[in-house]
C-alpha positions as CSV (number, residue, x, y, z in Angstrom):
1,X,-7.9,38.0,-15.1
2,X,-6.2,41.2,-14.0
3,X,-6.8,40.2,-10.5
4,X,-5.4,36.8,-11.0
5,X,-1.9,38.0,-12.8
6,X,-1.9,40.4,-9.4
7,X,-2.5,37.6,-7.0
8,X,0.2,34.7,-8.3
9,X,2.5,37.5,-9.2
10,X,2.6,38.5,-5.1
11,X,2.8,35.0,-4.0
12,X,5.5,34.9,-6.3
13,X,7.2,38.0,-4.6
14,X,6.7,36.1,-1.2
15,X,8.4,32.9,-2.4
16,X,9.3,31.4,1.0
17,X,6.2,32.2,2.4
18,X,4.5,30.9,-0.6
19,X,6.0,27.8,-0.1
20,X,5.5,27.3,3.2
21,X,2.4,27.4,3.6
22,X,2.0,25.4,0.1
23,X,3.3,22.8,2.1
24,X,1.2,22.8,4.9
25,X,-2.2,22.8,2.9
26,X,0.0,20.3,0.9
27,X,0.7,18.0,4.2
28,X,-3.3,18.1,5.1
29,X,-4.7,16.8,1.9
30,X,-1.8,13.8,1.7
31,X,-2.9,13.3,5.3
32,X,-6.7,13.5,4.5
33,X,-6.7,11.6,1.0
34,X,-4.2,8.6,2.4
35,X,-6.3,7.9,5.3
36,X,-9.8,8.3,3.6
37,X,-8.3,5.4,1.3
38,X,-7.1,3.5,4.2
39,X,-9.9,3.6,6.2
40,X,-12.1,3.1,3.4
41,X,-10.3,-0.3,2.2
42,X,-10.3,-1.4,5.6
43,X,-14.2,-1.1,5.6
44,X,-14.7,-2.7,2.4
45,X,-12.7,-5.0,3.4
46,X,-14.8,-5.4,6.6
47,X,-18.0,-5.4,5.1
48,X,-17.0,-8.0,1.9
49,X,-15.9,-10.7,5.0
50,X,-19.3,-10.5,6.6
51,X,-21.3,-10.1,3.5
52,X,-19.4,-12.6,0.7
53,X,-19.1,-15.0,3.5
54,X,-22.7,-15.4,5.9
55,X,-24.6,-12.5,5.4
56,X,-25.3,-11.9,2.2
57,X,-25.9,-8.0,0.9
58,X,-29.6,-8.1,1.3
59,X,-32.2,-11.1,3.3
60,X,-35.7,-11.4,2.9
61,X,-37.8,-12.7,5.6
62,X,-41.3,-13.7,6.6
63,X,-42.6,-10.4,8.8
64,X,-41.8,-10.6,12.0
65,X,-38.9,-13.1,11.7
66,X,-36.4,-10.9,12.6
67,X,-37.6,-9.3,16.0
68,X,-37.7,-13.2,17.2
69,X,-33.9,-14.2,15.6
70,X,-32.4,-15.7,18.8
71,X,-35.5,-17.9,18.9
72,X,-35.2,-19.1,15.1
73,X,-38.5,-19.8,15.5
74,X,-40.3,-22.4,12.9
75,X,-43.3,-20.9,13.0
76,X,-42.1,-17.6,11.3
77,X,-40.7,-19.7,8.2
78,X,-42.0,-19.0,4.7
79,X,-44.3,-21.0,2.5
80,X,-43.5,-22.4,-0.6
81,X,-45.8,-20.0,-2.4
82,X,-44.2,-16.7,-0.2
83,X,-41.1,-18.3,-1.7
84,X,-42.6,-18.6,-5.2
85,X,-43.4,-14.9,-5.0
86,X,-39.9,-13.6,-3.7
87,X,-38.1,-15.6,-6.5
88,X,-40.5,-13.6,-9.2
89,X,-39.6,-10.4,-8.6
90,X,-35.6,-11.2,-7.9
91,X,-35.6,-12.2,-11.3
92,X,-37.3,-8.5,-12.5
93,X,-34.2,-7.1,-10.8
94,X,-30.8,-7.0,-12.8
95,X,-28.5,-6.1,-9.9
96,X,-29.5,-9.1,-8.2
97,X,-26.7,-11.7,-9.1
98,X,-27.7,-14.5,-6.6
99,X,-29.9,-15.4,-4.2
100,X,-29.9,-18.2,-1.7
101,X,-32.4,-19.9,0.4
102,X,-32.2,-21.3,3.6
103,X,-33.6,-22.8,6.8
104,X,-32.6,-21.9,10.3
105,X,-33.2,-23.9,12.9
106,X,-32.1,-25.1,16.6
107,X,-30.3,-28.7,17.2
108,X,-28.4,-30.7,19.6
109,X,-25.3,-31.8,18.5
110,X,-23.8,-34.7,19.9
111,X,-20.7,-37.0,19.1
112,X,-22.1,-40.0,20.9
113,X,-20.1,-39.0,23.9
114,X,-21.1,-35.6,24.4
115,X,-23.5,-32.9,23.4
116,X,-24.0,-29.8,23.0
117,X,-26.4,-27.3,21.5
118,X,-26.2,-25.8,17.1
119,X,-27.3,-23.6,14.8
120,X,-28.3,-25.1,11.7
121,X,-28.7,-23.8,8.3
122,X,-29.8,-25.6,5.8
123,X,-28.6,-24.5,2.1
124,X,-28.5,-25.9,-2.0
125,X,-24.5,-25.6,-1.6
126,X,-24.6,-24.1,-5.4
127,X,-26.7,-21.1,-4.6
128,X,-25.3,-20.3,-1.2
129,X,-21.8,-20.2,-2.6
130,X,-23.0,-18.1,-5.8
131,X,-24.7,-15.8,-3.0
132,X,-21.9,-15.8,-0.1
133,X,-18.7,-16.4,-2.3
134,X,-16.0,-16.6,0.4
135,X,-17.4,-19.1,2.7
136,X,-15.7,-22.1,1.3
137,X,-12.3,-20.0,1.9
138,X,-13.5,-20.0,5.6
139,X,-12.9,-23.9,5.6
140,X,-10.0,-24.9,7.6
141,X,-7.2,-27.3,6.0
142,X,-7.8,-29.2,2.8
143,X,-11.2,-28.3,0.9
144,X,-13.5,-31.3,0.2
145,X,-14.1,-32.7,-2.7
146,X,-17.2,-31.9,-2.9
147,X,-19.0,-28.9,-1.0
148,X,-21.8,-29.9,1.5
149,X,-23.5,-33.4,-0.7
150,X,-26.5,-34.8,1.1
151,X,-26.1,-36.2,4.3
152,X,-22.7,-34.4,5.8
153,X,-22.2,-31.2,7.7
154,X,-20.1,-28.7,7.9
155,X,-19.3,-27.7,11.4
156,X,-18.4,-24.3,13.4
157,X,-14.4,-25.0,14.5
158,X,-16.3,-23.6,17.8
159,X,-18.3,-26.9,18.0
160,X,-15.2,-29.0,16.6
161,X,-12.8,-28.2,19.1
162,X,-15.2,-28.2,22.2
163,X,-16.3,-31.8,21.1
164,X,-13.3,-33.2,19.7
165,X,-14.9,-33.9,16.2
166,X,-12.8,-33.2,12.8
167,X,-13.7,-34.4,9.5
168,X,-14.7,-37.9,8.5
169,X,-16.3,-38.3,11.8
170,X,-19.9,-39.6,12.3
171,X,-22.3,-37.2,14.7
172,X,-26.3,-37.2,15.0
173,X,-28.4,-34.0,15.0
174,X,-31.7,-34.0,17.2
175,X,-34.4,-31.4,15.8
176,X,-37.5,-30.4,17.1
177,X,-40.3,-29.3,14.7
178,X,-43.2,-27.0,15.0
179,X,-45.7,-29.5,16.4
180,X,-43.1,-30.5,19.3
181,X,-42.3,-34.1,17.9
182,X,-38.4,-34.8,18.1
183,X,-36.3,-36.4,15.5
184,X,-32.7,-37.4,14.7
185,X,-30.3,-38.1,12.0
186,X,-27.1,-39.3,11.4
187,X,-24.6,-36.7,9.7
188,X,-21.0,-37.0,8.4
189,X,-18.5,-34.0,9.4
190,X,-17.6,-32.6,5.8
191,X,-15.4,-29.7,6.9
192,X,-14.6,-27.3,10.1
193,X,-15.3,-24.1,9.3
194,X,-13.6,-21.1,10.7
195,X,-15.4,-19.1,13.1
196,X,-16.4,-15.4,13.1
197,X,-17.5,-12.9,16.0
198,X,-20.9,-13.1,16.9
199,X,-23.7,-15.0,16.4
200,X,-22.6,-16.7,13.4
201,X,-19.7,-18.6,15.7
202,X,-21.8,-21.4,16.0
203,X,-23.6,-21.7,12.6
204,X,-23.5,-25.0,10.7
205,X,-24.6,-25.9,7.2
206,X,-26.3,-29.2,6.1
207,X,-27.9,-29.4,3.0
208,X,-31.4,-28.1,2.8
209,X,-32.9,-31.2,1.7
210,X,-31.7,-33.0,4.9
211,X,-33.0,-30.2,7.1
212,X,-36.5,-30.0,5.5
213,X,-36.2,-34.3,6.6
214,X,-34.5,-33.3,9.8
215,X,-37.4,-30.7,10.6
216,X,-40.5,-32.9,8.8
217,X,-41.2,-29.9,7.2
218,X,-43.0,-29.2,3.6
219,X,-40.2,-29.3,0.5
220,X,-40.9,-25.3,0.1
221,X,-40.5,-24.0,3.3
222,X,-37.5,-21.9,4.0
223,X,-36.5,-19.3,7.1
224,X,-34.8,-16.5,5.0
225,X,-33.2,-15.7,1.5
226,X,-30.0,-14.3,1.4
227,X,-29.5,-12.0,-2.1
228,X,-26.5,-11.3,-3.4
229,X,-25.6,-7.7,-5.8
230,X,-23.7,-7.3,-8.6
231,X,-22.5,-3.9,-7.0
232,X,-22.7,-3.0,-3.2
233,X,-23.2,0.3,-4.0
234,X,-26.5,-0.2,-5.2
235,X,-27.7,-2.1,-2.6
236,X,-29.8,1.1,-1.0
237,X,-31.5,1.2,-4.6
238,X,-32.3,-2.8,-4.5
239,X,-33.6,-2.3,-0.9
240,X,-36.3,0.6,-1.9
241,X,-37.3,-1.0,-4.7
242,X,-38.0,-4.2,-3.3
243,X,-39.9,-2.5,-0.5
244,X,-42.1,-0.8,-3.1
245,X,-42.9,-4.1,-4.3
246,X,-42.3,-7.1,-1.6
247,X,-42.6,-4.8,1.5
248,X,-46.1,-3.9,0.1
249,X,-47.6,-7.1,-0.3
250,X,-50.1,-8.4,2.3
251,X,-50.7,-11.8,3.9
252,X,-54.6,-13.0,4.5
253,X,-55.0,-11.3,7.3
254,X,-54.1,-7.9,5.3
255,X,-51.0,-7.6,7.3
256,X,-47.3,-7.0,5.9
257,X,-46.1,-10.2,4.1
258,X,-42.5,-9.8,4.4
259,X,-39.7,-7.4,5.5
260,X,-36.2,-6.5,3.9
261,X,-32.8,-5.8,5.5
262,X,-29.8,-4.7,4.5
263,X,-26.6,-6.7,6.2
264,X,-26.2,-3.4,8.6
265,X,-29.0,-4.5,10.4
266,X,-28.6,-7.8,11.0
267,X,-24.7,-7.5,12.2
268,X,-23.2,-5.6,14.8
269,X,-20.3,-5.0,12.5
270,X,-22.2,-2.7,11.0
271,X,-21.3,-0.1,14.0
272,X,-17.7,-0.6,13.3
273,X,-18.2,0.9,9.7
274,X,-20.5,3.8,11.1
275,X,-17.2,4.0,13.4
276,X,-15.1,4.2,10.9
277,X,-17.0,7.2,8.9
278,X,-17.3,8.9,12.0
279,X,-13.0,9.1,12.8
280,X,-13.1,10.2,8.7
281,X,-15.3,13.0,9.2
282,X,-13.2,14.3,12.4
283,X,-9.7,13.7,10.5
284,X,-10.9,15.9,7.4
285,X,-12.6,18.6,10.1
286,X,-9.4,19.0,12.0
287,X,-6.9,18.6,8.5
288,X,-9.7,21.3,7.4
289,X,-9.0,23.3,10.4
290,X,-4.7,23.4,9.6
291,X,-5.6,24.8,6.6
292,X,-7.6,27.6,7.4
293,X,-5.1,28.4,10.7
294,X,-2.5,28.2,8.1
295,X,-4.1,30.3,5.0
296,X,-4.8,32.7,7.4
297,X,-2.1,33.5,9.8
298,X,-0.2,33.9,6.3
299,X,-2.4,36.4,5.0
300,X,-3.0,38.5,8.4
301,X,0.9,38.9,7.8
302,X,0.5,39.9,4.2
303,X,-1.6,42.5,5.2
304,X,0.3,43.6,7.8
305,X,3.5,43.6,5.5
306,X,1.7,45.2,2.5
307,X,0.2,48.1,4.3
308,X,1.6,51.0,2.5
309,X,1.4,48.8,-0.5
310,X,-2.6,48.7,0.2
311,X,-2.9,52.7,0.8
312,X,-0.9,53.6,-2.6
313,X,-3.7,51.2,-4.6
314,X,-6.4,53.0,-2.5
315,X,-5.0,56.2,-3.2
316,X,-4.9,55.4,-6.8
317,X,-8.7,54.9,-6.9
318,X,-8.8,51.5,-6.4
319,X,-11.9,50.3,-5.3
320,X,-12.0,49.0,-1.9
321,X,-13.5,45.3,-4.0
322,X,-11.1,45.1,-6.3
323,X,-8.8,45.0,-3.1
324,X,-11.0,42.5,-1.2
325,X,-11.0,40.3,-4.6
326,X,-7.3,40.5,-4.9
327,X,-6.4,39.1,-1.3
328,X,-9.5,36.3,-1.7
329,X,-7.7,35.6,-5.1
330,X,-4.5,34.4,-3.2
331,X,-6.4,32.5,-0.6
332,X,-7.7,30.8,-3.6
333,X,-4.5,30.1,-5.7
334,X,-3.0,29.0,-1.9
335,X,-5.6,26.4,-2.0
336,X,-5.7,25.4,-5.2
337,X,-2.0,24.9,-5.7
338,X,-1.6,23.0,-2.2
339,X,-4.9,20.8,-3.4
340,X,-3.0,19.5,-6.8
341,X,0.2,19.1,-5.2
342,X,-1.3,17.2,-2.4
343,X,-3.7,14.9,-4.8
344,X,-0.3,14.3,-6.9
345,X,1.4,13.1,-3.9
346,X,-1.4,11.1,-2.3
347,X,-2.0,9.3,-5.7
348,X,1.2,8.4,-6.0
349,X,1.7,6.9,-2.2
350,X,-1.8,5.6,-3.0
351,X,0.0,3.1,-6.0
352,X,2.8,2.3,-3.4
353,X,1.2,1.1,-0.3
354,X,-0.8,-0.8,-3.2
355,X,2.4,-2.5,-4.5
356,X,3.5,-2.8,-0.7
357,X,0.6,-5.4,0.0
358,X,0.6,-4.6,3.6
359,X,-1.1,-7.4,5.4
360,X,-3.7,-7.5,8.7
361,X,-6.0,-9.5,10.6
362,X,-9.3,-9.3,11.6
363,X,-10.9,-11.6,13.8
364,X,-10.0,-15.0,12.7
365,X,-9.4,-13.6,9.5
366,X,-5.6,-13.4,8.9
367,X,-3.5,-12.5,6.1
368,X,-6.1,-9.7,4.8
369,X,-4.1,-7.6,2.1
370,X,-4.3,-3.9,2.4
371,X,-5.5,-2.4,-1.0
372,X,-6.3,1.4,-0.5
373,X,-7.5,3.1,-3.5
374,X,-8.9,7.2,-4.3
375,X,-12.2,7.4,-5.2
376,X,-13.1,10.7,-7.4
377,X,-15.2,12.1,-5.0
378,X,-12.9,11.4,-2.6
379,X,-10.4,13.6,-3.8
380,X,-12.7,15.8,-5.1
381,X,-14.4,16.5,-1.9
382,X,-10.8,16.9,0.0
383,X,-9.6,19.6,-2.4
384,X,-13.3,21.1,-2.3
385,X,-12.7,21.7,1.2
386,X,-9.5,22.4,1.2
387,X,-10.3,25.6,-0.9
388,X,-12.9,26.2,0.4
389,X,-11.0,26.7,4.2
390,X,-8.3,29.0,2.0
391,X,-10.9,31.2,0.7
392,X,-12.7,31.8,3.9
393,X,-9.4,32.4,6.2
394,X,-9.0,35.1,3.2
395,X,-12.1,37.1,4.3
396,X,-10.7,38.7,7.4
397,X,-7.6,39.5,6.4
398,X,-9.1,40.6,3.1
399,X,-12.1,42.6,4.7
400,X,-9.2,44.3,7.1
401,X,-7.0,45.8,3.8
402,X,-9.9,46.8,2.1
403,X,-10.8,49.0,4.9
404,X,-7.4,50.5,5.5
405,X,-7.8,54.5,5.4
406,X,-5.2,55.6,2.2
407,X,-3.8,58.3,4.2
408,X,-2.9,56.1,7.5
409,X,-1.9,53.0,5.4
410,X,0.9,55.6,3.3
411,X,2.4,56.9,7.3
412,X,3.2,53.4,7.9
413,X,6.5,52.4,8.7
């Protein structure tokens, strides 16, 4: 305590100084903290587009399905009783909310004038919405009155435009199923829906009673099932434990039944996040870096000011510890007072640019709202390592006075 009373009573003495450099350790955790919550709202905000609207948090498919996507191969569909089993444990798990099946599968489109190739998938509207919440949002003008009913489609804006179709219009599908026969049915456009980046441009829904007619396939039988959390952050949890259980089990030939994956490897978006974590690790290294070049050009000067200070407390027995503790001790309070001051400033710009409801696009997405917001180990870590760099830029300068011979450091000028 001693030491500490020493310590804030010389920053004290130093006010300007003091202040100074306050503010600079200040300036690099406002920087750090306001774009950790920036960049981490835009990524959430990222992620809920792909996930709430086509992806889903967690799929389960048949083993082997994914390697052969592009395909959509029919013959790597699950059975109704592969289905049967999947459902069971979903409902052991409480994080799962929802959970929605489908059917993928390849079609010509045509208007009766034109054609064109489609990717089908073929949902229960209820479930697919309870499991991807946002993709009725992605319609484009009025919403139907009712979601995706038996016979109607809702098709890619992609497909729409290039064909001329909008809603209300009559189109036929043309499916090919597993044993090569061909057959076609007549559909009614429900809705256009807004198109995202990537494969998922030129995905459709019908319902997936139709399909299964569409396909000639059994009632059961569905490509993938899309699950739904009730928090994203658990959805590493909800993956092991359904790979304990699911990813275990073993088809007749004693083979892998299944296989689980999280949205991040089905998208490509999922290297923008990994982006995105990668320019907020260099922004708090390099904010990190101010601080120490800061902390410790101050207290190389303090040292250099306080030399014949230094050599009257050796002379006076003190230990050359106690005078190593005392400079650490400032490095500390540096960092601890620039770390509340700069937490008290972010929080607050944090609650303004929240009230500012600044808006973006991405992709087709427009309109997007802003909402940044500090997470306790957020500001936690930030003033973790902002201390952290104050007590180490301490050592040298710290190691350096303790050192100092009494009788040279008292002949200073």
């Amino acid at each position: 305590m001693k030491t500490l009373k020493i310590a804030l009573r010389n920053l004290l003495r130093y006010q300007r100084r003091t202040l100074l450099t306050t503010l600079l350790i200040t300036l690099g955790v406002v920087a750090m903290l306001l774009f950790v919550s920036a960049a981490g709202s835009f990524k959430s905000m990222m992620v809920g587009q792909i996930t709430d609207s086509m992806l889903g948090h967690l799929q389960i498919h048949k083993k082997g399905y994914v390697s052969s996507i592009d395909s959509l191969p029919l013959t790597m569909n699950m059975k109704a009783k592969m289905v049967e089993k999947v459902e069971q444990e979903l409902e052991q798990i409480e994080s799962v909310s929802a959970w929605s099946p489908r059917l993928k599968f390849g079609a010509m489109f045509s208007n009766f004038k034109e054609t064109t190739s489609i990717r089908l998938n073929g949902i229960l509207p209820d479930k697919e919405i309870a499991a991807c919440p946002d993709l009725p949002k992605r319609i484009l003008g009025d919403q139907p009155e009712t979601f995706l009913p038996e016979g109607s489609i809702i098709l890619p804006e992609l497909i729409a435009k290039g064909l001329k179709v909008k809603a209300g219009d009559s189109i036929v599908l043309v499916a090919t199923n597993r044993d090569g026969s061909v057959n076609g049915m007549n559909f009614t456009v429900n809705a256009i829906l807004e198109g995202l980046s990537g494969p998922g441009g030129r995905d459709g829904y019908i319902h997936l009673k139709d399909a299964q007619q569409l396909l000639r396939t059994d009632s059961g039988e569905i490509s993938e099932i899309a699950l739904r959390l009730d928090n994203p952050d658990k959805e590493k949890a909800v993956l092991q434990q359904l790979q304990k259980t699911l990813g275990k089990m073993q088809n007749q030939q004693g083979k892998p039944a299944f296989e689980i994956h999280s949205w991040e490897k089905l998208s490509p978006f999922a290297n923008i996040a990994n982006m995105i974590d990668l320019m907020t690790l260099f922004i708090k290294i390099m904010l990190a870096a101010i601080v120490l070049i800061s902390v410790m050009n101050v207290m190389v000067m303090a040292v250099y000011e306080r030399v014949r200070e230094i050599g009257t407390l050796a002379a006076m027995g003190t230990q050359p510890r106690t005078i190593l503790g005392l400079f650490i001790t400032e490095g500390f309070l540096l960092g601890v007072l620039g770390s509340i001051i700069g937490v008290a400033i972010s929080l607050l710009l944090t609650v303004i640019l929240q009230y500012a409801e600044i808006t973006f696009n991405f992709g087709r997405q427009s309109g997007l709202v802003l909402e940044p917001h500090l997470q306790l180990a957020d500001v936690l870590f930030a003033s973790a390592i902002v201390i952290m760099a104050a007590v180490l830029a301490s050592l040298q300068p710290a190691w350096k006075a303790a050192q100092l011979n009494p009788v040279d450091a008292l002949r200073a000028n």
